[in-house]
C-alpha positions in Angstrom: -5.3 -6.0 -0.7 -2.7 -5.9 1.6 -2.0 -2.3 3.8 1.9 -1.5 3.2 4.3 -2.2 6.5 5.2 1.3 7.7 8.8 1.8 8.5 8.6 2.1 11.8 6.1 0.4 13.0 5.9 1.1 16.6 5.8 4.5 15.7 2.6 3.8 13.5 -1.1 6.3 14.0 -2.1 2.6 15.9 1.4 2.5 18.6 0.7 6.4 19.0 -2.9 5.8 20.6 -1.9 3.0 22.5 1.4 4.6 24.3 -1.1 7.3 25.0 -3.5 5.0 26.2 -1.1 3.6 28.5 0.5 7.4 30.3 -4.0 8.1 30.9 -4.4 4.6 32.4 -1.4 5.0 34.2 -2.5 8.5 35.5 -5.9 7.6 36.0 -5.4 4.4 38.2 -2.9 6.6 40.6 -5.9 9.0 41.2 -8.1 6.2 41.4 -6.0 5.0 44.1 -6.0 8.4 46.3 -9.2 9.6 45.2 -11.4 6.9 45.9 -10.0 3.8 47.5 -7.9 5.1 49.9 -10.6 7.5 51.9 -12.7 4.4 52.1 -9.7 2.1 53.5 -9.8 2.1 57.6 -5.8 2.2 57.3 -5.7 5.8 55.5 -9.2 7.0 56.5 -7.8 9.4 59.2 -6.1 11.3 56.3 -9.1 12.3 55.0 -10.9 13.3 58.1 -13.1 16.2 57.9 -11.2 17.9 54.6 -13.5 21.2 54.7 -14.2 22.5 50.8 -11.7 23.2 49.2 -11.1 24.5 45.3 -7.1 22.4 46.0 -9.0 18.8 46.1 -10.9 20.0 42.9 -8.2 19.9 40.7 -7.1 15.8 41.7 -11.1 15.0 41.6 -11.9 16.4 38.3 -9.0 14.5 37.5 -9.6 11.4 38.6 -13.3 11.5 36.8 -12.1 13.1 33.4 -9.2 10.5 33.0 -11.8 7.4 33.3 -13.6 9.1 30.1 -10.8 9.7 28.2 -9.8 6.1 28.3 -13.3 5.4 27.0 -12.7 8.1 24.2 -9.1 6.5 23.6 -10.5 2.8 23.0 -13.3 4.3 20.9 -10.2 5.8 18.7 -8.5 2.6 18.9 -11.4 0.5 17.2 -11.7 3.5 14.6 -7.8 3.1 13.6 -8.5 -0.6 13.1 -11.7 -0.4 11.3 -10.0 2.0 9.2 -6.9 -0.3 8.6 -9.6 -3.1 7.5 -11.4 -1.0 5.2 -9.5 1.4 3.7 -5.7 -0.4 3.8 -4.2 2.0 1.3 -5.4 5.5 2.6 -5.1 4.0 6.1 -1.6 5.6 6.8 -2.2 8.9 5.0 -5.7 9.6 6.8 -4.4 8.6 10.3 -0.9 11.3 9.9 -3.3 13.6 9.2 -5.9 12.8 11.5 -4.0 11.3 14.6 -3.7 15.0 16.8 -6.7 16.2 15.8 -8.5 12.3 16.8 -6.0 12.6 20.2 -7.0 16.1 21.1 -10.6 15.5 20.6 -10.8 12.8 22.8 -9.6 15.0 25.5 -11.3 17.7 24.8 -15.0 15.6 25.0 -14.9 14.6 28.7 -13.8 17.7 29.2 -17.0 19.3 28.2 -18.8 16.7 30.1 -16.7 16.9 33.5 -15.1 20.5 33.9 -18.0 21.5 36.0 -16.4 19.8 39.0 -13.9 22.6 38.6 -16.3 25.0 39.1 -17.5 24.2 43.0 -15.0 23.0 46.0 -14.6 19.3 47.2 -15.4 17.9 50.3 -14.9 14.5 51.9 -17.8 13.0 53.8 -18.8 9.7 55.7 -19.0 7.3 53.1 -22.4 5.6 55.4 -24.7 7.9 57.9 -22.3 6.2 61.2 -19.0 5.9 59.4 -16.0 6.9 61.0 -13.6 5.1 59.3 -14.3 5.4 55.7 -14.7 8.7 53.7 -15.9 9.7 50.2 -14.9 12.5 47.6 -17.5 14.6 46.8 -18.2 18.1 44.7 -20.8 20.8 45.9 -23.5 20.9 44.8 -23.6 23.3 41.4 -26.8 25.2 41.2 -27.4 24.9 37.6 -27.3 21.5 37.1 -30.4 19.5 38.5 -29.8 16.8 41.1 -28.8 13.8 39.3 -28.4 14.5 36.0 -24.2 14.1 36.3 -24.7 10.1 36.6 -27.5 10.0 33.6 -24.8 12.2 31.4 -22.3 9.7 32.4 -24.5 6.5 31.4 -25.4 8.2 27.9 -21.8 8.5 27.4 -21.0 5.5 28.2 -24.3 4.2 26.0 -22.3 6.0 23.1 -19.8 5.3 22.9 -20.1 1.6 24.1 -21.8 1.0 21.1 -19.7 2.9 18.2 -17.1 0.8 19.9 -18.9 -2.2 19.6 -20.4 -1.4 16.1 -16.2 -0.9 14.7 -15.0 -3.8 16.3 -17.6 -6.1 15.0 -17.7 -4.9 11.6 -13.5 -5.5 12.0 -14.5 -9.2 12.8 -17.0 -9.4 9.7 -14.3 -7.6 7.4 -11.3 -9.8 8.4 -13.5 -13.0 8.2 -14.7 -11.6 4.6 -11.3 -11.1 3.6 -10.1 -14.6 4.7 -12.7 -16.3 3.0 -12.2 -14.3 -0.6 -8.3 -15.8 -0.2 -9.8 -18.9 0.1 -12.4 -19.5 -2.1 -12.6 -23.1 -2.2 -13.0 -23.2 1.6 -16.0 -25.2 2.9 -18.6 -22.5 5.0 -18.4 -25.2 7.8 -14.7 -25.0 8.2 -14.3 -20.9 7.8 -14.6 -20.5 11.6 -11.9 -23.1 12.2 -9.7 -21.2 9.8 -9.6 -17.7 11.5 -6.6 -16.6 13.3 -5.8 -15.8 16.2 -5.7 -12.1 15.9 -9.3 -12.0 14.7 -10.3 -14.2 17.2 -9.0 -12.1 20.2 -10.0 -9.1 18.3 -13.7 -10.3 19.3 -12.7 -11.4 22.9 -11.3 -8.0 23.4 -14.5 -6.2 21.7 -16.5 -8.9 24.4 -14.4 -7.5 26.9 -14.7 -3.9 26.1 -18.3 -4.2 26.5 -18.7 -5.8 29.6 -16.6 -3.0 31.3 -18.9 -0.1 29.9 -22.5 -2.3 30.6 -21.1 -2.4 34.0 -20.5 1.2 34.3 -23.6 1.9 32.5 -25.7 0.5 34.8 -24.2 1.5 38.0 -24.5 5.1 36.4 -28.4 5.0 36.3 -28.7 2.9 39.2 -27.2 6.2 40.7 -29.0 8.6 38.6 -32.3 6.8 39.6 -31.3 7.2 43.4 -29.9 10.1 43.2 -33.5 11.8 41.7 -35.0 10.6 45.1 -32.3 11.6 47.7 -31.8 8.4 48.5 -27.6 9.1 48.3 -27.5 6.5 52.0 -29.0 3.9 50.4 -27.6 0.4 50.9 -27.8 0.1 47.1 -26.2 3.3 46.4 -23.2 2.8 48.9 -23.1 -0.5 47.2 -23.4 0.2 43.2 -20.8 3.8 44.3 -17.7 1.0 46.0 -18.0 -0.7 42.3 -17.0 2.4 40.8 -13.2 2.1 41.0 -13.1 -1.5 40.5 -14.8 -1.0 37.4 -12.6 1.2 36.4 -9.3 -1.1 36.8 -11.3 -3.6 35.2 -11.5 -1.0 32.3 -7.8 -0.6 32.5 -6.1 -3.5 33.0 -8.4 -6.2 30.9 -7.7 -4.7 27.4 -3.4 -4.7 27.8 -3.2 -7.5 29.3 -5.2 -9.3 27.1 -3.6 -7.3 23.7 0.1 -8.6 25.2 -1.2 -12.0 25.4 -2.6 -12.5 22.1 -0.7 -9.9 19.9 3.2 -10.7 19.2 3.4 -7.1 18.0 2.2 -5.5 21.2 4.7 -7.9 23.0 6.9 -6.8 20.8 6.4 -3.1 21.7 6.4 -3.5 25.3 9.2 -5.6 25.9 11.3 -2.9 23.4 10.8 -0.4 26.5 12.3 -2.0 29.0 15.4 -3.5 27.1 17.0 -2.9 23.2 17.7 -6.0 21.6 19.2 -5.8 18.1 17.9 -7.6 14.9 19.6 -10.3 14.1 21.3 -10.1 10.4 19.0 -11.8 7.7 19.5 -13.4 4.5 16.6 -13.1 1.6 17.5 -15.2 -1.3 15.6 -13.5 -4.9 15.2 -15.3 -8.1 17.4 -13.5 -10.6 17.8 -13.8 -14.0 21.3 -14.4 -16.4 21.9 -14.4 -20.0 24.3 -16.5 -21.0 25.5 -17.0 -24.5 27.3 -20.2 -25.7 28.3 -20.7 -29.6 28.5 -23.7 -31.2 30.7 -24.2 -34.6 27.8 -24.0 -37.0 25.9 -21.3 -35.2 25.2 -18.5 -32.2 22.9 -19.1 -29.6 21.5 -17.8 -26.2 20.7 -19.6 -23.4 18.5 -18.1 -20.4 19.2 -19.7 -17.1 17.3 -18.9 -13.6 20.1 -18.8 -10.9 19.7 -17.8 -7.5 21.1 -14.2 -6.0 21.8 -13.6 -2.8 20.8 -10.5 -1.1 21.7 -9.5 1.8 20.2 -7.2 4.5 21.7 -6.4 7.9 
C-alpha cells in the first residue's frame, strides 16, 4: 500500500528531524572545534594555558558533550520515522504530527539526564601528556558522587543502546522494503530479487552500515577509557591515544550520514539545494482519460454511442 504524498513535503515529521539534525551537527562540530581540537593544536594552545576552574567553561563543555548525544538520539528518531513510514504507511502522517515534539524534546531531554552533571563542578584545562606544553585538554572536576570512571561506561551503554535500536529499525526497513518489492512482483525469480532493489533501499543499508561503524568506534574508545580510567591510568599512551579519537569520531558521526543521504537521495538534494536558491516548478501537463456520450440517430432508429477521448488537464 502506498503512504499518501504530503503537501508539502519538505515540511513532512521526516524533513523536520533532519533540519534539526542539521542546526545540532552544526552546533556540535563548532564546539567540537574549540573544545577539543583547538587546546590540543600547538597554534592555539597558548590560549588555553593554565585556565584555572571555572563554572564559565562549564557551560561550552557540557555543551560540547550533550550535543554529540543528541545527534545519536536524533538518528535513532530518524530510523523510527522510517520504520514507521514502512510499516504503518497510512497512520504514518497522523502518528508523527502528533508525536514529532514530544519525539524531538525527548531526545534532548535524555542526554541531558546523562550529561548535566558536568554543570554541576567547574572546568579546567590541563596538559594533555605528563611534559606537554603545547597541547591542553578540557576537563570537569571531579564530582564526589559519581565513582571514578563510571562517566565513560554510561557513555558506551548509551551508545550500546541505542546503536542497536538503530540498527534493529533500519534493518527491519531493508527486510520490509525488499518484502514489499517482491509482493509487487510475484513472478520474480529469488535469484534476481537482489538485483531488482533500488537504490534507496540499497543506500538505506549503506547508511545503517555506516551508522554503525561510527557508534562501535565510539563504543569502544568509551570502555577502553572506562577500563583505564578504573586504574588511574588517565597518562597512559593508550588513553591519550583512544581520548585524540574522540573528536574525529564525532565528525565522522556528523558528516558520513548527509553526505551520503545527498548523494543517494534526490529528495534530500532536493531539500538542500531549495535553501540556498528558489527555483520555480515548471508548468505541467497531465493528460486523464475521460469519457463522452454522444448520440447519433439514424432514419429507422435512436442510438448512443460511447467514445473514450482524451481531456486535458492542466496544472500550473
Amino acid at each position: 500500500m502506498i503512504r499518501p504524498r504530503p503537501s508539502n513535503e519538505f515540511g513532512s515529521s521526516f524533513f523536520t528531524i533532519a533540519k534539526v539534525l542539521a542546526v545540532v551537527d552544526l552546533c556540535g562540530h563548532i564546539g567540537s572545534t574549540v573544545m577539543f581540537k583547538m587546546p590540543l593544536t600547538p597554534f592555539f594552545a597558548s590560549f588555553f594555558k593554565d585556565i584555572q576552574p571555572s563554572y564559565f567553561w562549564s557551560v561550552p563543555y557540557f555543551m560540547t558533550n550533550y550535543l554529540e548525544f543528541v545527534h545519536t538520539m536524533l538518528v535513532m528518531l530518524t530510523a523510527l520515522n522510517r520504520w514507521t513510514a514502512l510499516i504503518l504507511p497510512i497512520k504514518y502522517e497522523k502518528i508523527w504530527k502528533k508525536l514529532i515534539w514530544p519525539a524531538i524534546g525527548g531526545s534532548f531531554l535524555v542526554p541531558f539526564c546523562i550529561t548535566f552533571q558536568r554543570l554541576a563542578v567547574p572546568t579546567v584545562t590541563l596538559p594533555f601528556s605528563m611534559n606537554s606544553s603545547d597541547s591542553y585538554v578540557f576537563s570537569s572536576e571531579k564530582v564526589d558522587w559519581i565513582p571514578d570512571g563510571i562517566n565513560a561506561l554510561l557513555f558506551a551503554l548509551f551508545y550500546i543502546v541505542a546503536g542497536v535500536i538503530t540498527i534493529l529499525l533500519n534493518a527491519t526497513s531493508c527486510v520490509s522494503l525488499s518484502l514489499a518489492k517482491q509482493n509487487n512482483q510475484p513472478n520474480l525469480h529469488p535469484k534476481s530479487l537482489w538485483q531488482s532493489i533500488q537504490r534507496t533501499e540499497i543506500g538505506l543499508i549503506i547508511v545503517s552500515f555506516s551508522d554503525m561503524i561510527a557508534m562501535c568506534c565510539m563504543i569502544v574508545i568509551q570502555l577502553t577509557l572506562f577500563w583505564l580510567g578504573i586504574r588511574g591510568l588517565y597518562y597512559d599512551p593508550l588513553y591519550d591515544a583512544m581520548y585524540l579519537q574522540i573528536p574525529w569520531v564525532f565528525d565522522l558521526q556528523r558528516f558520513i550520514r548527509p553526505f551520503m543521504l545527498l548523494f543517494m537521495s534526490k529528495s534530500m538534494r532536493d531539500a538542500f539545494l531549495s535553501t540556498i536558491y528558489y527555483h520555480p516548478k515548471p508548468t505541467t501537463s497531465i493528460t486523464t482519460p475521460a469519457i463522452f456520450i454522444v448520440s447519433s440517430e439514424a432514419s429507422f432508429r435512436k442510438a448512443s454511442k460511447i467514445s473514450i477521448g482524451l481531456s486535458p488537464i492542466y496544472h500550473s
